[in-house]
C-alpha positions, 0 to 999 in steps of 0.5 A: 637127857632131862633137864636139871632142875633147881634141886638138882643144882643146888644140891651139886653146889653144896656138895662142893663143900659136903661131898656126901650131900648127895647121898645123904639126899639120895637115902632121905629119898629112899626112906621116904618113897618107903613111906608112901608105898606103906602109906599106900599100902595101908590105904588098899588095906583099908585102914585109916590113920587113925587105926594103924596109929592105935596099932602102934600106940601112937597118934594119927599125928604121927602117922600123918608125920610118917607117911610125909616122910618127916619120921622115917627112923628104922624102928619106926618103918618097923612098927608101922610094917606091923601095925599093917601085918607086913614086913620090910626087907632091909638090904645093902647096896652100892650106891651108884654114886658112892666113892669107895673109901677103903681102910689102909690095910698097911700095919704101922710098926712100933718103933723100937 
């Protein structure tokens, strides 16, 4: 098994207090490893920055920006994946971690 690292238990610290914490961590990270495969993705097609941001109508800033992973709103993925002639596929899943909270389905009946 690997070692824990700082992050790691820092991250289960503050999730005594914010149960959700790891999770909103784990999806920050999804969103920007998504990010850098279009980053890389951009760079084998042999577009710079600068293009893909004229593409979108927007500065070489913020696709510096983007590509960090500091702006990965959906709609920006979206008008980055086109400016390159690609698509993302977006899809759910179970998070390994997530804890299942259903509705009650139990009616409440009005009091007479």
């Amino acid at each position: 098994m690997p070692a824990r690292d700082d992050l790691e238990e820092l991250i289960d610290d503050l999730s005594q207090d914010d149960p959700d914490l790891g999770l909103r961590v784990a999806a920050a990270l999804e969103r920007r490893e998504l990010a850098r495969q279009l980053a890389g993705h951009r760079r084998e097609a042999g577009f710079t920055q600068t293009e893909v941001a004229e593409r979108m109508g927007t500065s070489q800033g913020q696709v510096a920006r983007f590509e960090s992973g500091a702006d990965t709103r959906m709609s920006t993925v979206a008008r980055y994946a086109a400016a390159l002639g690609v698509t993302v596929s977006w899809s759910i899943h179970e998070s390994p971690r997530a804890k299942r909270r259903h509705r009650s389905t139990t009616k409440r009946v009005p009091a007479a």
